[in-house]
N, C-alpha and C positions, 0 to 999 in steps of 0.2 A: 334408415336415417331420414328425419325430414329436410324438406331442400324449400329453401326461402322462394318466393314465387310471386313475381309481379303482372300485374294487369291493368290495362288500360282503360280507363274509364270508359263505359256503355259497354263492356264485356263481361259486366260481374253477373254470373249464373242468378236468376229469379231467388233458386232456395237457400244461396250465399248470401243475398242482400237479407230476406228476412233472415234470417240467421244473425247477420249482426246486430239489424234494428230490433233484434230482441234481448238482447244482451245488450247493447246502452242501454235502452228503455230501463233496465235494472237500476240504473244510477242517476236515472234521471227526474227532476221535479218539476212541477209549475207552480207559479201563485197566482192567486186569485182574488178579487176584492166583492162583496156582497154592496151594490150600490139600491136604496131605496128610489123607484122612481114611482113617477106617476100611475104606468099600469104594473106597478112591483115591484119586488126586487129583483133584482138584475146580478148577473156576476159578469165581472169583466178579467180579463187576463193581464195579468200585469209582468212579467218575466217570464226567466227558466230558472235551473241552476242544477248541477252535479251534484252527489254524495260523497262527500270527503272524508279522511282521516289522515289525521300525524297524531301519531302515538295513540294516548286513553284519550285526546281531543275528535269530536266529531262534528262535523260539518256544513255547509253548503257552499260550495263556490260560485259566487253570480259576478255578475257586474256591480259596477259603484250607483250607477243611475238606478238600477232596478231597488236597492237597499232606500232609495232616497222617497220610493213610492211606495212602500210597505209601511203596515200600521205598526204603530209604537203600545199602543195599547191594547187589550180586547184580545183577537182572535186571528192569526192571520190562516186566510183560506190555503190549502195545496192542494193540487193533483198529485196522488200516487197510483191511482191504479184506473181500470176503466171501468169501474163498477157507477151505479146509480148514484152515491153515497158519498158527499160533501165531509170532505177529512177539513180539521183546521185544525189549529196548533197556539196554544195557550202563550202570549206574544211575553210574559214574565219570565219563560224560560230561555228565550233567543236573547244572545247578544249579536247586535248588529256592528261588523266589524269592519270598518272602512279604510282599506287597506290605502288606496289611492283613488286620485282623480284632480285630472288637467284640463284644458280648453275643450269642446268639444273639438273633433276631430280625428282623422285615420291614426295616429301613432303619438296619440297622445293616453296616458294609466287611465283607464276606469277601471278599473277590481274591489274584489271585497268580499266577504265570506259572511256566512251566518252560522254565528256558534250553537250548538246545540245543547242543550242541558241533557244531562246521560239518561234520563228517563224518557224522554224524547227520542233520542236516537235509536233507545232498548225499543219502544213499541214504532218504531219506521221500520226497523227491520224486521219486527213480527210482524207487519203487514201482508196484508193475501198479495200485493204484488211481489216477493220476494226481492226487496228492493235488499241494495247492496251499495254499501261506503267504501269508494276507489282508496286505496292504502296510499299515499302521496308519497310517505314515508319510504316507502319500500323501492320507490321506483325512481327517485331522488340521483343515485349517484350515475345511474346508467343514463337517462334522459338528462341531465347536465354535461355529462362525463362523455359520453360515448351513444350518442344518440345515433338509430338505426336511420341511414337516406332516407330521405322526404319519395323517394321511386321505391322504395320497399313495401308494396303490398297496396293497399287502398287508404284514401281519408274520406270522412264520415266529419258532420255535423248532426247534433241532434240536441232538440229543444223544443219548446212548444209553440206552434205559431199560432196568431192569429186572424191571421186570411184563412185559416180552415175552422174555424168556429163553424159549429151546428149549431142551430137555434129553432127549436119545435115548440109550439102553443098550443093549449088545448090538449095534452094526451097523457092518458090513465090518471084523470082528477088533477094536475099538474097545471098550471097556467104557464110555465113554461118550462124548457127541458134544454140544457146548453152543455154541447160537447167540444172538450177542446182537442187539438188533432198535434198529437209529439210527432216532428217528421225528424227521418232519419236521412240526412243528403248525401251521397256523394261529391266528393268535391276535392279538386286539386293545388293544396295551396304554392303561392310563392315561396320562396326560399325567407328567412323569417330575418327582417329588420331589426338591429338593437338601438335602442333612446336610451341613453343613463342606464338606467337600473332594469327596464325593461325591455321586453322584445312584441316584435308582432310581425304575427301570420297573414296574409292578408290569399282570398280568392275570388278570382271571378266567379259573377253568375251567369249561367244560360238560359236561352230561354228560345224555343221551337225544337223544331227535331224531336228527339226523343226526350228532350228534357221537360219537367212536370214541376220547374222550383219556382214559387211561388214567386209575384210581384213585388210582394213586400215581405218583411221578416222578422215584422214589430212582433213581441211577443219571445220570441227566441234569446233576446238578451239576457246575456248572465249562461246560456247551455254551452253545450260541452264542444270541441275541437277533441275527434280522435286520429290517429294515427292505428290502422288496424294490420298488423303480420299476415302474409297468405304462406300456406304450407299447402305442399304434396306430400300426403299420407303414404305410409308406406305400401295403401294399394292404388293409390296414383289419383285418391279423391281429392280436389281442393276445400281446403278446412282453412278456419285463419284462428290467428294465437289468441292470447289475452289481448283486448283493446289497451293503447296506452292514450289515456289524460292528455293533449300537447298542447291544448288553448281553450282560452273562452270569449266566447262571442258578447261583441261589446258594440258596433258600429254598422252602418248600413249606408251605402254610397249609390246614388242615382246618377243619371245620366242628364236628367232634365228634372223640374222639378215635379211632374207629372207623372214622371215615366217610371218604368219597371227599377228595382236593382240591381246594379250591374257590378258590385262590389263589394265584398263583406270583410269584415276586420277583426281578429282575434288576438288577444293575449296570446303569448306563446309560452316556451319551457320556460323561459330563465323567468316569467313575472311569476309564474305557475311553484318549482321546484325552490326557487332562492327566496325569492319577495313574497308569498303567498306561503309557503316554508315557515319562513320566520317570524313573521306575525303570527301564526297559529302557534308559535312556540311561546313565543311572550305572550301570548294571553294567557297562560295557565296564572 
């Protein structure tokens, strides 16, 4: 029988962490914008966002802000995999679905989804990254209904930041070469506030010790809040379950205005399962 198994953050074994950060990576995106400048073009990062699905609808969960900086026309840029190889996506076939959004601030809606046209969605998942659309659907009445403690197992952010950009000039005929970096965090949220219709996760950030989380987290809006199960196998090895979807990362809080992040803000279940839910249903 497997036995539920919790652990304390900075105790997650090396080939547990990769393990998980390789299964989000699965559901995960970035966008990207192609900017003409003076010595070339340029690509900048502009979000994250997860792979979704309710029902034959397919998806992207981001933020409201990050929807507001994508192009309406033309071509918009993604990350899906870490090959050489500029993927974009034919912006006629996305609806851009603006679920909500309030004042800026911690615990106020920024959400929003990008619909996908089903030929679209058919070649993301024939992609060599063997990407994969989280089922929302499926996982709806147990994560509203009977959700597993917030101390059951590990929580994981992941999304693409922009403090980890590589930027190389000059290599293999190239004028320039820019790699963007998906990090996958650890991190412990608060117990999850409700506003009206919404809820929100909110965690600290660390920063010395052993922790490596970045200053800033621009870039990551719109990526995923998981909630990940740890098991003991039946020969006593720690495995963890299917990741579950719990929020999406929308806000960043400083301490000064100089200074590192010391707080980060996410959608929770109920904006995710209920409000996020049913706008993907009325869109059909």
């Amino acid at each position: 029988m497997n036995i539920i198994y919790e652990l304390p953050n900075g105790e997650l074994p090396i080939e547990l962490f990769e393990a998980i950060s390789a299964d989000l990576i699965r559901y995960s995106i970035g966008f990207v914008r192609i900017d003409n400048t003076p010595l070339g073009p340029d690509i900048v990062l502009l979000g994250s966002g997860t792979l979704i699905k309710v029902g034959v609808t397919y998806a992207v969960l981001t933020a409201h802000h990050v929807l507001e900086v994508l192009p309406i026309t033309g071509r918009l840029g993604v990350i899906l995999s870490d090959s050489m190889h500029q993927d974009s996506i034919d912006t006629e076939g996305l609806n851009y679905l603006k679920i909500a959004r309030g004042p800026k601030g911690t615990d106020r809606p920024d959400i929003g989804a990008i619909i996908l046209a089903p030929n679209i969605a058919a070649s993301i998942q024939a992609n060599q990254a063997n990407k994969v659309f989280y089922n929302l659907e499926s996982r709806r009445d147990f994560l509203l209904n009977a959700p597993p403690p917030l101390c059951n197992g590990v929580w994981f952010v992941n999304g693409y930041i922009a403090e980890g950009t590589i930027t190389i000039h000059d290599h293999d005929r190239y004028s320039l070469i820019k790699g963007f970096q998906n990090l996958s965090g650890q991190c412990s949220p608060n117990p999850a506030v409700v506003v009206g219709n919404h809820d929100y996760f909110s965690f600290p950030v660390g920063h010395g010790g052993r922790s490596i989380a970045p200053n800033r987290f621009g870039g990551i809006s719109g990526g995923g809040l998981w909630q990940i199960p740890l098991i003991l196998d039946s020969n006593g090895n720690l495995c963890h379950k299917s990741p579950l979807l719990s929020g999406v990362v929308f806000y960043e809080e400083y301490d000064t205005v100089d200074g590192p992040a010391v707080m980060c803000h996410c959608h929770g279940r109920l904006s995710l399962y209920q409000v996020v839910y049913d706008a993907l249903n009325k869109s059909h």
